[in-house]
MDAnalysis code that builds the backbone (N, CA, C; Angstrom):
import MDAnalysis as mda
import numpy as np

u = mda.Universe.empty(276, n_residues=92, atom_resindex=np.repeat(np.arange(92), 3), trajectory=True)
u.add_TopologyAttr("name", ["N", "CA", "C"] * 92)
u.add_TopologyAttr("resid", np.arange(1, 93))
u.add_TopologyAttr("resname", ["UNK", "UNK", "UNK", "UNK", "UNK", "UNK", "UNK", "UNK", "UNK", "UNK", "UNK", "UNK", "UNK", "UNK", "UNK", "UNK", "UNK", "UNK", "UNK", "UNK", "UNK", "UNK", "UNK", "UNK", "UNK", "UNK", "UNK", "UNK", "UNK", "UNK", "UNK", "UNK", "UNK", "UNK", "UNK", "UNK", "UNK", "UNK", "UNK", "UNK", "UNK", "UNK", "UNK", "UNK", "UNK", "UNK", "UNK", "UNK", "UNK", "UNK", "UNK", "UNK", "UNK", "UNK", "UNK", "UNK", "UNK", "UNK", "UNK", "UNK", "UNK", "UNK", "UNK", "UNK", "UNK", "UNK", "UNK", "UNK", "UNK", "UNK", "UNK", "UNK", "UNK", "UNK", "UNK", "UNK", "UNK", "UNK", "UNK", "UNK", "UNK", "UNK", "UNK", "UNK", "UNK", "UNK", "UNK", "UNK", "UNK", "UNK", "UNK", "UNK"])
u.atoms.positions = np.array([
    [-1.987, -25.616, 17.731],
    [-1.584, -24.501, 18.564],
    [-0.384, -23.776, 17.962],
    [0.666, -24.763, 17.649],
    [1.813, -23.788, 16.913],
    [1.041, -23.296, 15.820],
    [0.409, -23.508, 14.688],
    [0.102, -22.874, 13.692],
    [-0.777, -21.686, 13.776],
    [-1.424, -21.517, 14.960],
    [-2.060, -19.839, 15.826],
    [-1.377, -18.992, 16.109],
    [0.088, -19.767, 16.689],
    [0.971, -18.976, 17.013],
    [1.598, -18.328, 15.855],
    [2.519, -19.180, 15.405],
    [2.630, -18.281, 13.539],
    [1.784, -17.754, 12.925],
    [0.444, -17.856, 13.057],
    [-0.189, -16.971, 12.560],
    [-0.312, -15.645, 13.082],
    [-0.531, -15.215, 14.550],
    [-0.363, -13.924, 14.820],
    [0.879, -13.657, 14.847],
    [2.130, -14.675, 15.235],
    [3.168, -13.998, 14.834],
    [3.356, -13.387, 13.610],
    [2.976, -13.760, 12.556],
    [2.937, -12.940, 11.235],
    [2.647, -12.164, 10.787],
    [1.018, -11.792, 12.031],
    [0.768, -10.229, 12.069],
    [1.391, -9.356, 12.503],
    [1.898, -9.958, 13.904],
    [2.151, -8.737, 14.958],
    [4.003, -8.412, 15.020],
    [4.448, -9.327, 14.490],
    [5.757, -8.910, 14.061],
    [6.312, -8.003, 13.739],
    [5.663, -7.757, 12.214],
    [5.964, -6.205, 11.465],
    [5.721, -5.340, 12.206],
    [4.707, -4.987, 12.948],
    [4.170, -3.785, 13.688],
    [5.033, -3.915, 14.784],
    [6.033, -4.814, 15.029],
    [6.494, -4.571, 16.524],
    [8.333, -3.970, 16.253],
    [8.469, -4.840, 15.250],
    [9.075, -4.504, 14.235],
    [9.673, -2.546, 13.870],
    [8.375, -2.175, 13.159],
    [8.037, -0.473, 13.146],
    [8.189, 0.390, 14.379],
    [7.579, -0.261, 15.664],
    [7.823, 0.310, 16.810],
    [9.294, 0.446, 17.359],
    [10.116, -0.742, 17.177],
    [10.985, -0.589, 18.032],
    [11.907, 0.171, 16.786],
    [11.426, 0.678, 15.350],
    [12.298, 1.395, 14.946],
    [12.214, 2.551, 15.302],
    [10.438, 3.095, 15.335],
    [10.469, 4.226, 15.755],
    [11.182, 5.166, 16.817],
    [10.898, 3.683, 17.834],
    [11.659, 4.157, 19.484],
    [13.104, 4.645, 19.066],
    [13.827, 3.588, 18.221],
    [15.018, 3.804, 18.385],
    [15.194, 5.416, 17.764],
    [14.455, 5.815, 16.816],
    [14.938, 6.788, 16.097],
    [14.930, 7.927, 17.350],
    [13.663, 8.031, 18.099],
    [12.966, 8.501, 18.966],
    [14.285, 9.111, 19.726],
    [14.966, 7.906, 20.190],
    [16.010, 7.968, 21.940],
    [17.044, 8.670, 20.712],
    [17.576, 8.292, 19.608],
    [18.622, 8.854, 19.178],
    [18.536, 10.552, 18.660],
    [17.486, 10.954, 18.943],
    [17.046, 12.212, 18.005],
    [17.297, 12.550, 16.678],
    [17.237, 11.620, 15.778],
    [17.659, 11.553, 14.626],
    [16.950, 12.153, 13.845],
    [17.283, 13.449, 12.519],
    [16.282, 13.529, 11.933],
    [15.524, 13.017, 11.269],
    [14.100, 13.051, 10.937],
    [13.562, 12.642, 10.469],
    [12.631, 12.758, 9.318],
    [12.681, 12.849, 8.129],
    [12.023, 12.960, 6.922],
    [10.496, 12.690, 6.630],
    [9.819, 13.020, 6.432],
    [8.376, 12.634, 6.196],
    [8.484, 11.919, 4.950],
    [8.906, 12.936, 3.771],
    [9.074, 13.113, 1.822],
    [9.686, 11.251, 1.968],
    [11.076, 11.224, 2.695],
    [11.590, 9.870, 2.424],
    [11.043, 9.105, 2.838],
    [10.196, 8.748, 4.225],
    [9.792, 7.671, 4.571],
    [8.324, 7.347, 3.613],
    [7.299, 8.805, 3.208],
    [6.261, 8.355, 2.430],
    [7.057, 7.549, 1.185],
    [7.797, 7.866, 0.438],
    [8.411, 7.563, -0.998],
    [8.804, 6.404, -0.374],
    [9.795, 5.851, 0.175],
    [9.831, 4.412, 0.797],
    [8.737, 3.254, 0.879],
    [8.075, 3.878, 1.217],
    [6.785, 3.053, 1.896],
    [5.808, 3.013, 0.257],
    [5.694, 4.207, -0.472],
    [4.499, 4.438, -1.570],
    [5.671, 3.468, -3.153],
    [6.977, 3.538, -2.962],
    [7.487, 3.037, -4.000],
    [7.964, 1.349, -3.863],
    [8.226, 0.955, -2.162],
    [8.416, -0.237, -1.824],
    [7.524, -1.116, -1.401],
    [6.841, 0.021, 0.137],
    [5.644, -1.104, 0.265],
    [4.512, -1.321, -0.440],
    [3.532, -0.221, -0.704],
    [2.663, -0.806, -1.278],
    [2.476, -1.747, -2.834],
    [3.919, -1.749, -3.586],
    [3.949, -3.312, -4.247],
    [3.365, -3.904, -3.793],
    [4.740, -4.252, -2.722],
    [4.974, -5.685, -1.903],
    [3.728, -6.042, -1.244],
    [2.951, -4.935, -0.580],
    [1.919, -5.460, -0.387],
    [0.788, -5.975, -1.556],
    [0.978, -5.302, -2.275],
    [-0.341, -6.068, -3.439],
    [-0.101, -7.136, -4.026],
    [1.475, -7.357, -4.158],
    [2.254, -8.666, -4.784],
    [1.927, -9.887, -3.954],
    [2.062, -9.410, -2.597],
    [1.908, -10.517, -1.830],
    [0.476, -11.366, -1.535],
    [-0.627, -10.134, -1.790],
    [-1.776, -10.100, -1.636],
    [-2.129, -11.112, -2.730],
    [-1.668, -10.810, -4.299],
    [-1.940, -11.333, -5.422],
    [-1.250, -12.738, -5.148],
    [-0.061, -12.804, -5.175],
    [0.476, -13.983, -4.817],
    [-0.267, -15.455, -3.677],
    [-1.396, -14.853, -2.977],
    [-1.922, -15.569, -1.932],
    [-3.167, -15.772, -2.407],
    [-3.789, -15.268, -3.574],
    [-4.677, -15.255, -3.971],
    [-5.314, -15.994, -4.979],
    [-6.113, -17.474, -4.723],
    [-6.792, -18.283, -6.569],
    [-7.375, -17.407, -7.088],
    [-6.510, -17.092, -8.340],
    [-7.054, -16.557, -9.343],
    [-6.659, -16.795, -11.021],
    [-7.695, -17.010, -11.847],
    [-7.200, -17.511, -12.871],
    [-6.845, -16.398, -14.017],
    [-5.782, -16.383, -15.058],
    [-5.484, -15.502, -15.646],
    [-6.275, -14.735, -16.152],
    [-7.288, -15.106, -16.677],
    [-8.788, -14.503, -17.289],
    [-8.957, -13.320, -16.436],
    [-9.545, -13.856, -15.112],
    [-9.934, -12.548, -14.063],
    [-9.276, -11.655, -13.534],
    [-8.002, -12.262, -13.878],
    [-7.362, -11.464, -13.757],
    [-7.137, -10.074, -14.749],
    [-6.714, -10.373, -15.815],
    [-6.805, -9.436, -17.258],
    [-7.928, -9.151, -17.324],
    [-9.126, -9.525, -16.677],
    [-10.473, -8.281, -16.727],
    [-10.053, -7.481, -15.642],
    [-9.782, -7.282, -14.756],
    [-9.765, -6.788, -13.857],
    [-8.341, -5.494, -14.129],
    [-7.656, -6.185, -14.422],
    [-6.820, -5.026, -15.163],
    [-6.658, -4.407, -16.194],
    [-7.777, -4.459, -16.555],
    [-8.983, -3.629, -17.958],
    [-9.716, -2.972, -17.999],
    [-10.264, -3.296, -16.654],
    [-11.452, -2.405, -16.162],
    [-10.952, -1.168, -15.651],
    [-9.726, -1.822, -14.629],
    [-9.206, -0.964, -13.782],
    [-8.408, 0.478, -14.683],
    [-7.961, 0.105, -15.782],
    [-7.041, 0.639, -16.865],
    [-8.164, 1.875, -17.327],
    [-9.087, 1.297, -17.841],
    [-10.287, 2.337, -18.420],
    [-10.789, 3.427, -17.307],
    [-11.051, 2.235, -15.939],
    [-11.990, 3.359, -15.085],
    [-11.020, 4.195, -14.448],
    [-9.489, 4.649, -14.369],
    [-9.103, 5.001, -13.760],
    [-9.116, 6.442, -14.526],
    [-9.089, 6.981, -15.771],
    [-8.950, 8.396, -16.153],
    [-10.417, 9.056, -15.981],
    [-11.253, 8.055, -15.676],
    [-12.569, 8.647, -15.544],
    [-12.717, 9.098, -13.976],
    [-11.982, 8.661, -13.363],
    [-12.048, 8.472, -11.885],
    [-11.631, 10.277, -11.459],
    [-10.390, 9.939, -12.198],
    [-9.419, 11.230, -11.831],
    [-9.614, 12.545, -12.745],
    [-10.960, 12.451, -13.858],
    [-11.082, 13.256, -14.480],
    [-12.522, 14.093, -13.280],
    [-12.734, 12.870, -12.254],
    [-14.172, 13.500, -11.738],
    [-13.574, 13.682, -10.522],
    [-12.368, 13.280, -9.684],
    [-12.071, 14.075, -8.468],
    [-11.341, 15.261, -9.140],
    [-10.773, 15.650, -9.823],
    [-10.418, 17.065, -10.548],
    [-11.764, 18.017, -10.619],
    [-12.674, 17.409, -11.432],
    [-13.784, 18.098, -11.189],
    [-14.144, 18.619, -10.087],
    [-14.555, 17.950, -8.964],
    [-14.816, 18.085, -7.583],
    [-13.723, 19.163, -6.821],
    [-12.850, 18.785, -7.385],
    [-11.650, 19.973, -6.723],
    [-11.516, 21.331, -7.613],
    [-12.164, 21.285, -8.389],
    [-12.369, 22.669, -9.518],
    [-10.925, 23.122, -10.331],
    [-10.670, 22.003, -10.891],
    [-9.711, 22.332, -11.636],
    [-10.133, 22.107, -12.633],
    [-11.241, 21.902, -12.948],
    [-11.490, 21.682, -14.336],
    [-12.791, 22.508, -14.597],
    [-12.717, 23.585, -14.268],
    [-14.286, 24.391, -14.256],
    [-14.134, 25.118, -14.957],
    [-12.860, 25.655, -15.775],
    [-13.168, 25.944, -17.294],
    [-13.515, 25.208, -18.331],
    [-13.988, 23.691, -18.058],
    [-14.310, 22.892, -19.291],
    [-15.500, 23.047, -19.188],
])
């Protein structure tokens, strides 16, 4: 039973966490930034989240270094075809 409990506590924490910052910002009328909180969140959290993700994760070095090989190659192909799609590239 305790170990159910730490377990949703571990979910529902953070999110309760976020709320009562929001509120607070909320009652204080503080301004508030969009630019800083995305850059916060896009330069801090989503690491931490993949670190942590990786960190929790069996995986052996091998699959790993394919996977960040694949990922390495398919990514200019990726972004060469949503460019396409967005027509920035319709003089090529």
């Amino acid at each position: 039973m305790e170990q159910l409990f730490l377990s949703v506590l571990n979910v529902v924490l953070p999110v309760l966490i976020c709320v009562g910052i929001g509120y607070g910002l909320a009652l204080t009328k503080s301004p508030f930034d969009n630019k800083v909180v995305g850059g916060i969140v896009s330069r801090v959290g989503y690491p931490t989240l993949i670190l942590s993700h990786l960190a929790g994760t069996k995986l052996n070095v091998g699959t790993f270094l394919g996977m960040m090989s694949a990922a390495r190659w398919l990514w200019p192909a990726l972004a060469f075809w949503a460019l396409w799609l967005c027509g920035f590239c319709a003089c090529l």
